[in-house]
DRENKE-964503 format. One record per residue: x, y, z of N, C-alpha, C, O, CB in turn; residue in three letters. Coordinates in steps of 0.02 Angstrom, whole numbers, plus 50000, padded with zeros to 5 digits. Glycine has a CB too. Example, Ala and Ser with C-alpha at 12.3 -4.5 7.8 and 13.67 -1.06 7.14 Angstrom:
# residues 2
506604971650390506154977550390506604983550390507124983450423505654977650452ALA/506424988850354506844994750357506455000250394506705005750402507044997050286SER/
# end
This chain:
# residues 343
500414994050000500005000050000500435006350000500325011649971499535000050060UNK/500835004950030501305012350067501815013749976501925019049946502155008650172UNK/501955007949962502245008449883501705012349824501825017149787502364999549854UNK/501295009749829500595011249794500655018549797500815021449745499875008049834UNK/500545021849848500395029449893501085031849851501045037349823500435029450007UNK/501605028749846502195033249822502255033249773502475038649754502765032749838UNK/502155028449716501965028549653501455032349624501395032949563501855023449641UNK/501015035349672500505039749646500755044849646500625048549598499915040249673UNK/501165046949694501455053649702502055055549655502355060949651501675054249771UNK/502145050549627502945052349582502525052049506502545055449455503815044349591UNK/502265047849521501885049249434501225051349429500775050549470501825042549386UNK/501225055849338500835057149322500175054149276500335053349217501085060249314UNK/499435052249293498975050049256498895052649196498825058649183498495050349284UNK/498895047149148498885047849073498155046349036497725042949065499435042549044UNK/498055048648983497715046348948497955043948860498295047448823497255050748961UNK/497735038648846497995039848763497415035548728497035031148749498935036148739UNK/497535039348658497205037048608497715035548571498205038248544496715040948581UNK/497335027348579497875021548532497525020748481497125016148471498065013748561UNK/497715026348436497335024748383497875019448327498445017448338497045032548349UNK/497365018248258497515012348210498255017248158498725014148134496565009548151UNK/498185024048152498655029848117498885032348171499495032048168498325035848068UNK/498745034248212499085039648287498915037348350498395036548383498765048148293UNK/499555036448358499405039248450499645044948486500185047748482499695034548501UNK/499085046348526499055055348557499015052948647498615049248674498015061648520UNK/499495056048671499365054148740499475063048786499885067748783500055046548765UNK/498815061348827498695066548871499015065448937499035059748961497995067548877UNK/499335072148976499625069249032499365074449077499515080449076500425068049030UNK/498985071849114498535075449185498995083049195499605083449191498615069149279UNK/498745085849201499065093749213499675097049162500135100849179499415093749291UNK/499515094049089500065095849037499675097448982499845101648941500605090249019UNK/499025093448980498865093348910499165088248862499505083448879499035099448886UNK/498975089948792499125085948748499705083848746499945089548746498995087748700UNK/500345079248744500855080548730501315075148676501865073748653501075081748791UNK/500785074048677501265069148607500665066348552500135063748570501765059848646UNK/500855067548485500305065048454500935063048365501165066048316499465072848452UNK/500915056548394501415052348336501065046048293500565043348314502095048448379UNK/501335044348241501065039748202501135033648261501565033748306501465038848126UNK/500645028548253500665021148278501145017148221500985013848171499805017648282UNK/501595018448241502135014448199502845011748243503175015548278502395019948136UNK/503005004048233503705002048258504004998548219503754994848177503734998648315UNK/504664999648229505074998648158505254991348203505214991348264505865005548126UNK/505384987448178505864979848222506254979948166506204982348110505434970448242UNK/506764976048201507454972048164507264964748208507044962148259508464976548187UNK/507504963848147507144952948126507984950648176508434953448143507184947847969UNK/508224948148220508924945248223508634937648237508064935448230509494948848290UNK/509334934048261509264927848272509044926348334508894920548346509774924848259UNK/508994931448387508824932048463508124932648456507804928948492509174938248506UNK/507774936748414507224938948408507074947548368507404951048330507024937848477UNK/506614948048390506214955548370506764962148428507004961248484505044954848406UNK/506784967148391507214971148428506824977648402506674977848342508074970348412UNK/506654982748442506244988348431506974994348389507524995348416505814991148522UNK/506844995948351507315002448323506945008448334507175013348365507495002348240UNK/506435008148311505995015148307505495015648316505145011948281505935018148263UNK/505125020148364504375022348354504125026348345504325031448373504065022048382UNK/503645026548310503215035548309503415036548246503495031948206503515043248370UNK/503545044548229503935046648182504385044048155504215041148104504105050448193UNK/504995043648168505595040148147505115033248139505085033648077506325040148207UNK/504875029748148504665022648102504225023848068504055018448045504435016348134UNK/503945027248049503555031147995503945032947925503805031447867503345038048028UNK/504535036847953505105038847902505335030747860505605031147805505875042847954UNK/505225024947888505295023047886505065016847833505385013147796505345024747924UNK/504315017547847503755014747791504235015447724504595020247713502925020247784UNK/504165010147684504405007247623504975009547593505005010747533503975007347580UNK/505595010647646506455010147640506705006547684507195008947714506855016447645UNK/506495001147701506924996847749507284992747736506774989347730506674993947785UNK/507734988847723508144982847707507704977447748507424978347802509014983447732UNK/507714971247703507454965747724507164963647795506624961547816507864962247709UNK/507954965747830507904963247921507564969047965507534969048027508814961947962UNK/507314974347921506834978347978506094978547919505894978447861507264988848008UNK/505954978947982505194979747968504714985348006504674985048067504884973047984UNK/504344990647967504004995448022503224992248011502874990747963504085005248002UNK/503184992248054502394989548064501744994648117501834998548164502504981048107UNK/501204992548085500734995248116500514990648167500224985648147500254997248073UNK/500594991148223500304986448277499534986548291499234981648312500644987948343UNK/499284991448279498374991848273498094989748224498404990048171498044998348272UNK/497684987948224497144987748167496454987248158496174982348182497244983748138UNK/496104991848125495404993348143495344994048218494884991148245494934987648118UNK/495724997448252495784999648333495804996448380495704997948439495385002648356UNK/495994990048346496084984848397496974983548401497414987048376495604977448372UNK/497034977348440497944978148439498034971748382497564967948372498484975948537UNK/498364971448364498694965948314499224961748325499264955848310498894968548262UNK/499684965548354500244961848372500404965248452500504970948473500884962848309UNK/500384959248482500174960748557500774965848587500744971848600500124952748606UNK/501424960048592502004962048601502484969248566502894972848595502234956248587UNK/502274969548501502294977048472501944981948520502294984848561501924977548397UNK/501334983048518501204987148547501124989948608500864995448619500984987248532UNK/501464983948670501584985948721502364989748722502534994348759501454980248763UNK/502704987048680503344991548661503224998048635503655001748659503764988248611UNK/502795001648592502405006648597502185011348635502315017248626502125005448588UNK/501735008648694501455008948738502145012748790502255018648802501105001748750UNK/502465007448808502965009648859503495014948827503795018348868503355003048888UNK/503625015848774503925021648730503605027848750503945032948755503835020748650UNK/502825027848766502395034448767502375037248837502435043248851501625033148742UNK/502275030948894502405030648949503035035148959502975040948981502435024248966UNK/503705032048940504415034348932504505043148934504845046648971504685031248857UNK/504065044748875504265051348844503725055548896503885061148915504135052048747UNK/503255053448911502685057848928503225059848991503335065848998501785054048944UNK/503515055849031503655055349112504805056549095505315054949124503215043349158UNK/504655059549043505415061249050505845053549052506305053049093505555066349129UNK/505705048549014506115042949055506225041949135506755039549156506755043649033UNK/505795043449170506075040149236505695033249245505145031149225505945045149305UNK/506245030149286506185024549333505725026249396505635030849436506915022449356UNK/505445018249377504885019049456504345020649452503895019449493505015023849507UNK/504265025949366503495028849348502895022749328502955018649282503575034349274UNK/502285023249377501825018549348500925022549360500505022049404501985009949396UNK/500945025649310500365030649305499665024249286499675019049253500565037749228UNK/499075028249327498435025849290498345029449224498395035549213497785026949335UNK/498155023549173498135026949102497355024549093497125019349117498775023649035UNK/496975029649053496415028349025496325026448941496485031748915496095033849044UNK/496215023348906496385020548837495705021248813495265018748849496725012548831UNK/495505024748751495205024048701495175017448646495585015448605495385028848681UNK/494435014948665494425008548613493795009348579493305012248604494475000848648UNK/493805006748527493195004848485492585002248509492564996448530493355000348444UNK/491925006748509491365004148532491294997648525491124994648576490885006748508UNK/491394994048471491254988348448491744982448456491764977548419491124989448389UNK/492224984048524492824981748550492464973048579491904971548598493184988148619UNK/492994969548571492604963048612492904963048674493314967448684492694955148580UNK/492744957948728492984956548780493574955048774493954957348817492704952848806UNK/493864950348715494414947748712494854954548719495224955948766494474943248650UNK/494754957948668495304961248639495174972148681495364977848667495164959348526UNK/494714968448738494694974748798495264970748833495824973148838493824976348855UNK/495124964648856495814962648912496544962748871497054962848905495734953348947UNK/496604962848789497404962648762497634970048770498234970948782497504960048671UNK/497104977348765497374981548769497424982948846497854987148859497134985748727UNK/496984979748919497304982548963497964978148996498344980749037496794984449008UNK/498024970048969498644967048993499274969248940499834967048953498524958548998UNK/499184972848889499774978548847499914984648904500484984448929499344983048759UNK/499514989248923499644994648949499994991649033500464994449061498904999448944UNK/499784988049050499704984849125500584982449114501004984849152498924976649139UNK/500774977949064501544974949032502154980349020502764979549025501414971448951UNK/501664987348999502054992948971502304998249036502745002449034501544996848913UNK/501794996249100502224999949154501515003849192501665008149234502925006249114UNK/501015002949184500345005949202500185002949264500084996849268499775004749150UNK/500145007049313499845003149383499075001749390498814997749429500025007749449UNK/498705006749337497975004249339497695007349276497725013449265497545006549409UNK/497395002249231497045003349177496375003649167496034998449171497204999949144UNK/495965012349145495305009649140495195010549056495705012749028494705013949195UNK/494745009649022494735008748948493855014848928493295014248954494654997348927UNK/494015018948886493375021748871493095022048809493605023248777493355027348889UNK/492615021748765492485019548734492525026548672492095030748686491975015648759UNK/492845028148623493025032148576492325036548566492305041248606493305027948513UNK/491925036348535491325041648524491245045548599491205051648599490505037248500UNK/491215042148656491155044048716491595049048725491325054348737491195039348759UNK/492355049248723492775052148729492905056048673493435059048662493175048948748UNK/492365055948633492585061448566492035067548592492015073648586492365057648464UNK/491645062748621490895069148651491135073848696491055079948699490165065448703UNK/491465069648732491705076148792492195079848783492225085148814491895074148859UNK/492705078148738493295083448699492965087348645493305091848620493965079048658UNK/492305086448621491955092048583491595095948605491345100748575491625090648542UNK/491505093848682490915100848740490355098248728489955102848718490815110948716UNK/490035091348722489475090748714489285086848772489625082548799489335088448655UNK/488515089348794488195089248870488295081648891487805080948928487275091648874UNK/488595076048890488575069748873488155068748937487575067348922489265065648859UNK/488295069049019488095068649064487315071149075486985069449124488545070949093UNK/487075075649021486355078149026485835072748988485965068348946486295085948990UNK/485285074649014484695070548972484465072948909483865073848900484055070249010UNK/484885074048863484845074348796485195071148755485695067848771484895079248779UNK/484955071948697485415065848640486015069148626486035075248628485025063748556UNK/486385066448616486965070448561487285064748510487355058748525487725074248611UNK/487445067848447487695062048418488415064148378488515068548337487115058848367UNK/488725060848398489445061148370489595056248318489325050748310489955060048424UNK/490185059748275490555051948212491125055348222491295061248223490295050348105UNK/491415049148232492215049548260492565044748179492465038648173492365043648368UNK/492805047148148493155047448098493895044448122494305048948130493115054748071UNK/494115038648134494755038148129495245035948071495245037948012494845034948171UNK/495605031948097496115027148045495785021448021495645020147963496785024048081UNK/495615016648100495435012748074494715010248065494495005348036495755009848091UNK/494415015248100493445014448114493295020948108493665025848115493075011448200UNK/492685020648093492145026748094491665023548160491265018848157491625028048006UNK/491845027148209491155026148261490675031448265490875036848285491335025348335UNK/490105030748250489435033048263489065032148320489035026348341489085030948222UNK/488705037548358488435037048421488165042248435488285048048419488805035548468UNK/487465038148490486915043848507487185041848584487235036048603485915042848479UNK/487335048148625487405048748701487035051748732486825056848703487885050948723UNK/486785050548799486325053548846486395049548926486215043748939485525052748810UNK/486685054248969486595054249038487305049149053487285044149089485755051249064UNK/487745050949026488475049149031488345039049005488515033749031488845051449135UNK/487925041248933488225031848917487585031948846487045034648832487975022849017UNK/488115026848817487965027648745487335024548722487545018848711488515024848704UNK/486685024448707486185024148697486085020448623485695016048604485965030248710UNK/486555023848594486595017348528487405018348475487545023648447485705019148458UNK/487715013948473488065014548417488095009148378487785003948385488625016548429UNK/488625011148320488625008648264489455009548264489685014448292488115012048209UNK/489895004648231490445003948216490745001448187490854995548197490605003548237UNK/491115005448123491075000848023491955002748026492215007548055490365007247919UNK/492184998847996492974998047978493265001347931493865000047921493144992247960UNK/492915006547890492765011647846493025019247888492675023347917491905011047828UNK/493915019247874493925026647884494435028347858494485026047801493905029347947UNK/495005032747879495505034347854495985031847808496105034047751495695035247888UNK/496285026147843496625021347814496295016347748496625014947698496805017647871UNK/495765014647757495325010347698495255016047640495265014247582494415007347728UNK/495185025047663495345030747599495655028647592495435022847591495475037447591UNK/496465028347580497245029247578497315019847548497855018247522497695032147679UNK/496815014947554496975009947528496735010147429496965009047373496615004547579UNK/496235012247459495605013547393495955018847356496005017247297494705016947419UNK/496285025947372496635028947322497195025447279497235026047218496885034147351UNK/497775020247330498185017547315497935013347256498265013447204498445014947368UNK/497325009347259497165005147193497035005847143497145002447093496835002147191UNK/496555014647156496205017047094496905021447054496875023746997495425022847119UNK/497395021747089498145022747077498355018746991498435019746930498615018347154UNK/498365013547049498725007447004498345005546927498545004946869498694999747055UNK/497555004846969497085000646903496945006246842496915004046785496164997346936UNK/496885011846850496975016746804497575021046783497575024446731496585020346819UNK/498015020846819498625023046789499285019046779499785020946749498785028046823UNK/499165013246810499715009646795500235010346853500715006646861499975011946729UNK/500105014246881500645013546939500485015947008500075019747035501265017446921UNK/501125010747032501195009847107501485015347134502005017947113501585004147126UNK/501055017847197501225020947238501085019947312500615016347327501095025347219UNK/501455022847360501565020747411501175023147470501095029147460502125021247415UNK/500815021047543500575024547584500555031647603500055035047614500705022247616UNK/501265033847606501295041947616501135046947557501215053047560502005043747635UNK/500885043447504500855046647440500145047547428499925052347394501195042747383UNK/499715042447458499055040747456498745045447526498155046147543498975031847458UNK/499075047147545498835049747602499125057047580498755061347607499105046047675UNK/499405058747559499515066647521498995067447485498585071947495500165067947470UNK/498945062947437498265066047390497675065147420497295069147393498145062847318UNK/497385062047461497035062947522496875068147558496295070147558497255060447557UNK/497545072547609497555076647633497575084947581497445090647602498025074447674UNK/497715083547533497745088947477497255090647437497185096647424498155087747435UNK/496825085547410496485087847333495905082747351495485082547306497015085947244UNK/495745078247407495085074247407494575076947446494525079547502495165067447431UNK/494215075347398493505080047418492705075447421492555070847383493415086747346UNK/492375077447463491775070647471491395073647453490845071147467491525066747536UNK/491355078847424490695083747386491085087547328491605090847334490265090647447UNK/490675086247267490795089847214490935097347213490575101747236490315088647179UNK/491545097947180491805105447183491885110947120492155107847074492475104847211UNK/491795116547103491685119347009492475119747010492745118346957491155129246981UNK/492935121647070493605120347063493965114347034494245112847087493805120847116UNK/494165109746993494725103747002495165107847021495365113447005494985098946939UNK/495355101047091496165102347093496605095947088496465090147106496375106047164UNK/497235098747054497535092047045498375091447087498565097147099497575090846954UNK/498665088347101499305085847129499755080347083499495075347059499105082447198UNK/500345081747077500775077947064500855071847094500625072547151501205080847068UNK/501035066547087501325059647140501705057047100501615056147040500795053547169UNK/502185055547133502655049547088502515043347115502155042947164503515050347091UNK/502805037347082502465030847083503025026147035503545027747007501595031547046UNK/502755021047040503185015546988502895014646938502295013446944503325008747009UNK/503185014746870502625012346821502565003846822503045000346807502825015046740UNK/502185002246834501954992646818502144988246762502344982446757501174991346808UNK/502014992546724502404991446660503084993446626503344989546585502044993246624UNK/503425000146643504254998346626504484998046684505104997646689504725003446584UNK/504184998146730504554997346793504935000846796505494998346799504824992346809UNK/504885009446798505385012846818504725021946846504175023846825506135013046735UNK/505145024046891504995029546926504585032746866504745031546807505645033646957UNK/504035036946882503435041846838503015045646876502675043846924502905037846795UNK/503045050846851502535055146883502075057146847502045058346787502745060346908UNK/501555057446907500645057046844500355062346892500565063846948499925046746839UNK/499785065146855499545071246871498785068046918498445063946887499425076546790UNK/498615069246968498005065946992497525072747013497655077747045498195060447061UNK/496945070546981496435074747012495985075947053495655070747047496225075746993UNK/495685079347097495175079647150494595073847127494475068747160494855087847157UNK/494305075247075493705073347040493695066147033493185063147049493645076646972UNK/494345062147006494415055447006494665051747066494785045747068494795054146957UNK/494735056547120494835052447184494015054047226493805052147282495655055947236UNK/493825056347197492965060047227492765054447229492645051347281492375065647178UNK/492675050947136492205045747125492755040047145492455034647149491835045547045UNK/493515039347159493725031647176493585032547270493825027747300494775029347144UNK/493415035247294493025037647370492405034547377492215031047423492845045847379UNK/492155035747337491155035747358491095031747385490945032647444490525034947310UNK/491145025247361490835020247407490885019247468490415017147502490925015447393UNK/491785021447500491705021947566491425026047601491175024947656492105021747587UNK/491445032647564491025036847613490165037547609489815041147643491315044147604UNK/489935032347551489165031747554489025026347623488465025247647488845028147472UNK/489865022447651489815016647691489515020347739488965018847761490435012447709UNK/489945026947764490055031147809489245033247819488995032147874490605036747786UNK/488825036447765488235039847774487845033747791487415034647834487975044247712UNK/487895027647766487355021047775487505021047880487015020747916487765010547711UNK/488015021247901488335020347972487635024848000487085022848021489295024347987UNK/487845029947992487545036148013486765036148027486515037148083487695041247961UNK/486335034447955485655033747943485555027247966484945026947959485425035047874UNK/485675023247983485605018948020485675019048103485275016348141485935015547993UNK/486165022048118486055025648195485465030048208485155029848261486655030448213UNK/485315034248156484655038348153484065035048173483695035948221484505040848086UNK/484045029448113483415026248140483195020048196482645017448206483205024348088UNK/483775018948224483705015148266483665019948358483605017448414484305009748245UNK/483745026648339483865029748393483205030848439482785030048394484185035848373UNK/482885031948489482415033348506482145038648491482455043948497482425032648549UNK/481225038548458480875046948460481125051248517481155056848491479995047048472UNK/481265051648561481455058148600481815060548583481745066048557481605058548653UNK/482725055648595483325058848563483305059948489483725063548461483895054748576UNK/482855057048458482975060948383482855065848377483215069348342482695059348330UNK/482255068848412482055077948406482645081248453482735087348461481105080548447UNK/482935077048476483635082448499484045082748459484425087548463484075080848557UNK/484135078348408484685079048374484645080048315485105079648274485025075048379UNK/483915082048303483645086848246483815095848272484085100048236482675085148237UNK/483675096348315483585104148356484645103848341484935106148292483075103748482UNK/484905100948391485575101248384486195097048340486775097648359485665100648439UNK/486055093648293486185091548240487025086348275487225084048329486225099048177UNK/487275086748201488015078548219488415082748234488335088648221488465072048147UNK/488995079848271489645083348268490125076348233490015070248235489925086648359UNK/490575079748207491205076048191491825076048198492185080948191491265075748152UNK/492035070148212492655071048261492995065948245492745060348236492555071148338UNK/493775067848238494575063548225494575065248167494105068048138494715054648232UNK/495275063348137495665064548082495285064648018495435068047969496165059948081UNK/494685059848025494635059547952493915062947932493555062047882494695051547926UNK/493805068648009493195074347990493675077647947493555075047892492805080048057UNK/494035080947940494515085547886494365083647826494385088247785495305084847890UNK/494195077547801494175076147742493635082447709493115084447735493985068247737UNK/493975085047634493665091847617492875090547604492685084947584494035095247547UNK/492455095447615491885094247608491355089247626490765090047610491915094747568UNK/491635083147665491325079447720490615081247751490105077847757491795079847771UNK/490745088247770490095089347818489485091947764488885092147778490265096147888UNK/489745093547710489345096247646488935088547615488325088447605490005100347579UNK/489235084447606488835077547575488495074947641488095070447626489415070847537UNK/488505076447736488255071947768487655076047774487145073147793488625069247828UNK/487645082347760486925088747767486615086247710486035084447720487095098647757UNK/486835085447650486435082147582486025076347625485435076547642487065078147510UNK/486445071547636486055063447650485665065447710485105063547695486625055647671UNK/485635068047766485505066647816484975073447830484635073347882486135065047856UNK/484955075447813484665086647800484555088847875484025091147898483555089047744UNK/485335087247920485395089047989485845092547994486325089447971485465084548033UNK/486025098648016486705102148022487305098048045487315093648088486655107748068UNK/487745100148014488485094148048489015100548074489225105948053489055087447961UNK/489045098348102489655103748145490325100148147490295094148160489435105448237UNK/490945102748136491565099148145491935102148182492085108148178491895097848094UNK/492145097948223492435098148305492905102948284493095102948226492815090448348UNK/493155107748332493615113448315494255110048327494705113848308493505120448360UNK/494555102848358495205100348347494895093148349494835089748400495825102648403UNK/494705091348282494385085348280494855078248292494625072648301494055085448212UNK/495535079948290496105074648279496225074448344496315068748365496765076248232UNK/496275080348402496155077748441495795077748500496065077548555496455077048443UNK/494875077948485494485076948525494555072448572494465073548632494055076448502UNK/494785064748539494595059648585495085058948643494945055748694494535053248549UNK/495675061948634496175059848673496045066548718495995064748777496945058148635UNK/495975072348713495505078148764495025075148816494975075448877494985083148717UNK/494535070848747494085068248808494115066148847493765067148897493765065748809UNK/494745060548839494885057148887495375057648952495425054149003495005053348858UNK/495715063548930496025067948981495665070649015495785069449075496375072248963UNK/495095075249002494635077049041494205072149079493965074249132494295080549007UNK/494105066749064493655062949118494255060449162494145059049221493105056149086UNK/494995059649131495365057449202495275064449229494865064149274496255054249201UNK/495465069649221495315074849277494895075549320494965079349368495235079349260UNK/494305071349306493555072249354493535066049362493255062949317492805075449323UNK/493785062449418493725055049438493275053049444493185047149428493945052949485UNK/492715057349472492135055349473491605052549410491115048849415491945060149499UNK/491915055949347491435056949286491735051149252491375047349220491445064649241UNK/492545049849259492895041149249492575037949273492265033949238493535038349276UNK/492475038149351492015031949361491415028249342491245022449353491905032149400UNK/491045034749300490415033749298490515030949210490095027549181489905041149323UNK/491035032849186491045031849085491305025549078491065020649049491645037749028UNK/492025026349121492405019849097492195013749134491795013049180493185020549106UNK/492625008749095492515002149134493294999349122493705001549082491814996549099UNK/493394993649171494094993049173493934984049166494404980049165494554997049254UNK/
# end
């Protein structure tokens, strides 16, 4: 006990969002302070797996490695993938948040996928618990996107959030601190950035790489028709002479190689609608969606969800990082943890 008592006092309570593209970790009386790609580079030896890089630097890393390293994504669709990766992760964030000291073992709160199973709630808290965490509680992403966007979650009204990540789009109606209905589709960021990469290849002939697909993404893709084209350069491989080319790509042909996921996105949505209760729906007619994480940015997003849905959409004023706010803020109010999370 008396150890316990001193470990609280030397360290600081964390929060992070382990997301499937980023992890962002909040540190009780700092704020935001780290928000890096979910990426670890290993080197393959004869002993085993050996960590080189995380975050950034294994990012830099994505498709120049020699054979014996490998950068990998340890998440996927917001779950963990490779157990042991991402507790090496994990304790990297721990590391940096707390200056490297010895002895630090903070309660961390973790953002997971509504649609998380039992199984894979106990792999992310025996990861964090392995990585140096003296007590893990887990909150559920739309939840923690509600309360990093200022919405009444704890009141008796609806609110409905879409949390846009890497690897999920979660959808959710909240009222009186707990989620009343969601919905949770594998359709987000990363599945863009797969779908550009193909419509890449099958119409132009060439290969290009994740960080390239995610430029024309972040640059010129648009989910509502625009009288502007805009277009971007990318280089790529040609498939056929097999040598370096650069091709001109446009807004318009990544619009239509898009749609389907983001019609996935509006089907998510209208389907939370109608399964929601008559009360909270006239609330969330009067006060309309918010949207939240990385992949609300996508251009014109809130313009095609007002088309389908004819509800105002509001986009979170730091939508990338609502959830990991949120979840800083409910560790700040122990009381309001107790009542969201579950451990």
């Amino acid at each position: 006990m008396l150890i316990n008592r001193f470990l609280g006092l030397v360290s600081n309570d964390m929060a992070i969002d382990l997301g499937t593209a980023s992890t962002l970790v909040y540190v009780k009386g700092q704020g935001c302070i780290a928000n890096e790609p979910s990426v670890v580079a290993v080197r393959e030896t004869a002993s085993g797996r050996h960590v080189v890089a995380v975050g950034a630097e294994a990012k830099k890393m994505i498709g120049r490695t020699p054979p014996h390293i490998t950068a990998i994504r340890p998440m996927k669709d917001g779950v963990i993938a490779e157990f042991i990766i991402t507790e090496a992760m994990l304790k990297y964030f721990i590391d940096i948040a707390h200056n490297r000291k010895k002895f630090v073992r903070p309660r961390i709160i973790i953002s997971v996928p509504s649609g998380i199973t039992p199984v894979e709630k106990r792999a992310v808290i025996e990861s964090a618990l392995s990585a140096g965490a003296r007590k893990v509680y887990l909150i559920e992403e739309p939840m923690a996107a509600a309360i990093g966007t200022g919405l009444p979650v704890s009141e008796p009204v609806g609110s409905m959030i879409v949390d846009i990540g890497g690897g999920t789009t979660e959808v959710a109606v909240i009222s009186l601190s707990g989620i009343v209905y969601s919905c949770s589709i594998k359709t987000a960021g990363n599945k863009l950035d797969e779908v550009i990469v193909q419509h890449i290849k099958r119409k132009h002939n060439i290969l290009i790489g994740e960080p390239s697909a995610e430029l024309i993404k972040t640059t010129i893709a648009t989910a509502y028709p625009e009288k502007e084209i805009r277009t971007v350069d990318v280089k790529g491989r040609d498939l056929v002479a097999g040598v370096p080319r650069t091709i001109e790509v446009s807004s318009q042909e990544i619009m239509e190689a898009i749609t389907d996921q983001l019609n996935s996105i509006v089907s998510a949505i209208k389907t939370t609608l109608e399964r929601t209760p008559p009360e909270l729906s006239s609330d969330i007619f009067e006060r309309g969606i918010v949207l939240a994480g990385g992949g609300a940015l996508l251009k014109n997003l809130d313009v095609l969800l007002q088309k389908e849905t004819g509800l105002v959409i509001t986009r979170s004023e730091n939508p990338q990082t609502a959830v990991v706010m949120g979840a800083g803020m409910a560790l700040e109010e122990i009381d309001v943890l107790e009542d969201i999370a579950f451990n």
